[in-house]
C-alpha positions in Angstrom: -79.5 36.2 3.9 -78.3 38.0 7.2 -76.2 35.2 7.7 -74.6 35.5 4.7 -73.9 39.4 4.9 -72.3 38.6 8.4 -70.1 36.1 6.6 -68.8 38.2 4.0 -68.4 41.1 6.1 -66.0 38.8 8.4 -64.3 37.5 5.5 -63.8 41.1 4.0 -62.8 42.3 8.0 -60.4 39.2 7.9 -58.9 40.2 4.3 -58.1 43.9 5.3 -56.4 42.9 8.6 -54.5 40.1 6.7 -53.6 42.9 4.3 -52.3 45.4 6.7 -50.3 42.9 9.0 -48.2 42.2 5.7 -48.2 46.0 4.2 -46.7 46.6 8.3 -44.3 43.6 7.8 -42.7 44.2 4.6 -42.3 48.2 5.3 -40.5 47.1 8.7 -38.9 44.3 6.7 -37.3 47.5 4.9 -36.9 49.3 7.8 -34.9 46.2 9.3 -32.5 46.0 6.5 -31.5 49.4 6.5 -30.8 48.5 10.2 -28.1 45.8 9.3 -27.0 47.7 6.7 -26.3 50.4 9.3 -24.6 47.6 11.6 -22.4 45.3 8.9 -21.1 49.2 7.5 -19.8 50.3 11.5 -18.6 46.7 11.7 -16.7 46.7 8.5 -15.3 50.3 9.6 -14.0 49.3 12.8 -12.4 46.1 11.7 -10.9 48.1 8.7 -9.5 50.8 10.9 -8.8 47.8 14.0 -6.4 46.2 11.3 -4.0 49.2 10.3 -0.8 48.7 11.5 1.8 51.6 13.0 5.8 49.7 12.7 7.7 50.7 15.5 11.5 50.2 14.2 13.3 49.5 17.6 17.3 50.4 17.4 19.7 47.9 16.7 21.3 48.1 20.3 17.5 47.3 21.9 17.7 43.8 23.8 14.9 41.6 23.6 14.1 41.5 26.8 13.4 45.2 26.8 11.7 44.9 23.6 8.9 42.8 24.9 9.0 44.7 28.5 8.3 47.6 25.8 5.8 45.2 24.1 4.1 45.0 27.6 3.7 48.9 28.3 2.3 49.6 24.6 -0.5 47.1 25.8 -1.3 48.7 28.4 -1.8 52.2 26.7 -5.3 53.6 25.8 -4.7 53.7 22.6 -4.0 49.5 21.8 -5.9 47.1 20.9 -3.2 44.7 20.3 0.4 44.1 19.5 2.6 41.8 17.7 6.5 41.6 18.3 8.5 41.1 15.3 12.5 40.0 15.9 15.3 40.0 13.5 15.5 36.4 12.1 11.1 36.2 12.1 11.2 40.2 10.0 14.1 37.9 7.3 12.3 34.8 7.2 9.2 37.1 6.1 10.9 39.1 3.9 12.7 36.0 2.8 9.5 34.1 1.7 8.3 37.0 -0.1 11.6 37.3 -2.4 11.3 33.3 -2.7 15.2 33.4 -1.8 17.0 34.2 1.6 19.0 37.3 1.1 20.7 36.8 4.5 22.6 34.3 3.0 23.8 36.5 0.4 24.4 39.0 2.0 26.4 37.3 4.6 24.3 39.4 7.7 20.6 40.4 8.6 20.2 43.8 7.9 16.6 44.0 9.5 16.0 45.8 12.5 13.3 44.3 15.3 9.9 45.9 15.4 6.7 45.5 17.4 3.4 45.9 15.3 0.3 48.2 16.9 -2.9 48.0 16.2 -4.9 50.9 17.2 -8.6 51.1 18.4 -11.5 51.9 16.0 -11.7 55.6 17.9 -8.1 56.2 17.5 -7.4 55.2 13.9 -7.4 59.1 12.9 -4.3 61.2 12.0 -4.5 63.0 15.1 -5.0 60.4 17.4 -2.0 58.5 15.4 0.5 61.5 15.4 0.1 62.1 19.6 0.5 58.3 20.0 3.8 58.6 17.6 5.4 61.4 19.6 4.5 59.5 22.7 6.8 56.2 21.5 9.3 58.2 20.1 10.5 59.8 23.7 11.7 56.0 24.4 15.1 55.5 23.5 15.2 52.4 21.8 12.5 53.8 19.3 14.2 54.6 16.0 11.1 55.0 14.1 7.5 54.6 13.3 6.4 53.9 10.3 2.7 54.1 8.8 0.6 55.0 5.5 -1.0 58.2 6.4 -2.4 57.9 3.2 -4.5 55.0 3.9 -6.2 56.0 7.3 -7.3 59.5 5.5 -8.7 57.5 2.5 -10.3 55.0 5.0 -11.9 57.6 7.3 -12.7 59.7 4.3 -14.5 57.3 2.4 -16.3 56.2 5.9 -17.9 59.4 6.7 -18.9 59.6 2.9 -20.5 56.5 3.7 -22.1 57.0 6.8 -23.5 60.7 5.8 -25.6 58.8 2.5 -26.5 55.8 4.8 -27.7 57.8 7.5 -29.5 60.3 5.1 -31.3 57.3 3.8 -32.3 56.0 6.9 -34.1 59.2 7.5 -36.0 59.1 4.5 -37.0 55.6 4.7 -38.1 56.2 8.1 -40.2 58.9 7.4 -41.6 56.6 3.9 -42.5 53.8 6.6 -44.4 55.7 9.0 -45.9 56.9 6.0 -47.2 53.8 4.4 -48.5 52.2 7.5 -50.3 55.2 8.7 -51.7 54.9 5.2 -52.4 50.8 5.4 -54.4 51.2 8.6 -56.1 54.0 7.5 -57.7 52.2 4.9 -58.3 49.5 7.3 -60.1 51.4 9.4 -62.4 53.0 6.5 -63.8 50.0 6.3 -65.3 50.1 10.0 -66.5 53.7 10.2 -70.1 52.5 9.9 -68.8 50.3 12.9 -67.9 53.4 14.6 -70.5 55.8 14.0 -72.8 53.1 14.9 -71.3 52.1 18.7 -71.0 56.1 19.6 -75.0 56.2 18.2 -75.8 54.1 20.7 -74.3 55.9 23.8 -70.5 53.8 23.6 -67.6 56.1 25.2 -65.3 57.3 22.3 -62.4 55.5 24.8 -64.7 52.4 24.9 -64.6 52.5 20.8 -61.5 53.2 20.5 -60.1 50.4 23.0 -60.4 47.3 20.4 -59.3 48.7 17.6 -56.3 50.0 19.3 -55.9 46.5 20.7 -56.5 45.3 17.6 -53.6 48.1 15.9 -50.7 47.0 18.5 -51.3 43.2 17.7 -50.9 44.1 14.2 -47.8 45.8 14.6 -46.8 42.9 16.5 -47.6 40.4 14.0 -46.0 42.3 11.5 -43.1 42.6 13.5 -42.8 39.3 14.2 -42.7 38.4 10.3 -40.2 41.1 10.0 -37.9 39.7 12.0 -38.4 36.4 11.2 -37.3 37.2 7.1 -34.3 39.4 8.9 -33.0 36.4 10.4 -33.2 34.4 7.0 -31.5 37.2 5.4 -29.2 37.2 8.3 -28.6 33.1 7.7 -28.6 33.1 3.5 -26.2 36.3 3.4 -23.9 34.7 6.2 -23.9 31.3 4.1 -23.0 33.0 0.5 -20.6 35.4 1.9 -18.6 33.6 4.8 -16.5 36.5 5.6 -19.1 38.3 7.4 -19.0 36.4 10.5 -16.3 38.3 11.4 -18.8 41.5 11.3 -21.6 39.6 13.3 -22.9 41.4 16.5 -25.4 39.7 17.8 -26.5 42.5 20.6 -26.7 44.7 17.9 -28.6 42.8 15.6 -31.1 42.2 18.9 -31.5 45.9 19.2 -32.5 46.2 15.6 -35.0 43.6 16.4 -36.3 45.4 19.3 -36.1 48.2 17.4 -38.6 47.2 14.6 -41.0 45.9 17.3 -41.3 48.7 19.0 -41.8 50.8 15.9 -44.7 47.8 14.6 -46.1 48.6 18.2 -45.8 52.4 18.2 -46.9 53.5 14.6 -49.6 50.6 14.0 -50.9 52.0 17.4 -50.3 55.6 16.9 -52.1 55.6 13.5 -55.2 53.5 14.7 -55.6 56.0 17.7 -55.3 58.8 14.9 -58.0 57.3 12.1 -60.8 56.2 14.9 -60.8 60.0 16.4 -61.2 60.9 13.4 -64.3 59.0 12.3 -65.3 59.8 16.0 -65.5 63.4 15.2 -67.3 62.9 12.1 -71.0 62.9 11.4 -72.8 60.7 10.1 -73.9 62.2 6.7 -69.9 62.8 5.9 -69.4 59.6 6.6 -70.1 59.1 2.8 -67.2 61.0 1.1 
């Protein structure tokens, strides 16, 4: 018979800890997603604002050679992430393939000026940013214009921040719903041992001597859970990068290693925390309210 009580009280032991490592799993599993979430929408910004282009119209007196010397010097600038030169007879070939007939021809001359193409760093895609870099290429004389959609870069950066605000609000929330939940889940677990506890501190145990398995026991959980967490993160990592191709152009993969340090560390910390928290508290209790 005592056997047999021993037995189901393991089993029952096993069950809850079973129970909590996957209650800690799927709430960092959450947690996790947000994460990439957080990631693939700084990605996407950059390489939106990375890909808006500033024309710089060179004058039609502006030799090639100090076109590209130009080229060489907007390279160089803070500002740059990258340049492409565009001459005469490449800008009427374009234009040319998208009218489907070559206007040069008909027009007996190429009207098109040469241009050089900037792309701008993520940080300096802003109107600001864009207007001191604008005044800067206009003091060289063989700049006759630049041309961009200001329209488009205070839509983009708009809608970004709108973005980011609701994202990050979320996060917050979700963060606080987490801690939350597996405070709650290892509460519960650790209801079922306060007989355990009251027991070992009956018979002279150290409340540091109780608590030191059960916190051992707390941080492996978070661990484990974790582990699972990350594991299905990867998966969702793999599946998402399989249906949509197109983010492999977004794909960090120190970032996506901090998120998975991230969650451990936050398996480790609140599974811990909270088991520290719920065996003082049956410490402190007696035995009689042990009960309610």
């Amino acid at each position: 018979m005592e056997v047999y009580e021993v037995s189901t009280s393991s089993k029952k032991t096993k069950s809850v800890y079973i129970s909590t490592v996957i209650s800690i799993a799927l709430v960092l599993l959450m947690t996790g997603l947000l994460g990439l979430l957080l990631v693939h929408a700084k990605n996407l910004s950059n390489y939106v604002k990375e890909n808006i282009v500033l024309n710089i119209i060179m004058n039609e007196g502006a030799g090639e050679g100090n076109v590209l010397a130009f080229q060489k010097e907007l390279e160089s600038d803070r500002y740059v992430l990258r340049s492409q030169y565009i001459s005469k007879e490449l800008a009427a070939k374009n234009l040319s393939q998208e009218l489907g007939e070559d206007f040069v021809e008909f027009l007996g001359h190429n009207p098109l000026l040469s241009s050089i193409d900037v792309y701008l760093k993520a940080e300096y895609a802003n109107t600001d940013s864009i207007e001191t870099f604008i005044k800067k290429v206009s003091a060289n004389d063989m700049v006759k214009e630049v041309v961009y959609q200001e329209s488009l870069i205070d839509m983009v950066n708009k809608n970004i921040r709108t973005i980011s605000i609701v994202i990050l609000a979320f996060t917050a929330v979700l963060l606080i719903v987490a801690v939350a939940l597996i405070n709650n889940t290892i509460r519960l677990a650790i209801y079922s041992q306060r007989f355990l506890i009251k027991s070992m501190q009956m018979v002279g145990a150290t409340r540091g001597f109780i608590r030191r398995p059960f916190l051992g026991y707390g941080i492996l959980h978070g661990l484990l859970g974790a582990l699972i967490a990350i594991l299905l993160l990867l998966l969702t990592l793999h599946l998402g990068q399989r249906e949509i191709p197109e983010l492999v152009f977004l794909r960090n993969w120190f970032e996506f290693v901090v998120i998975f340090v991230v969650v451990a560390l936050l398996g480790i910390l609140i599974s811990g925390l909270s088991t520290y928290f719920a065996v003082s508290k049956y410490l402190r209790l007696k035995s009689n309210e042990l009960y309610r």
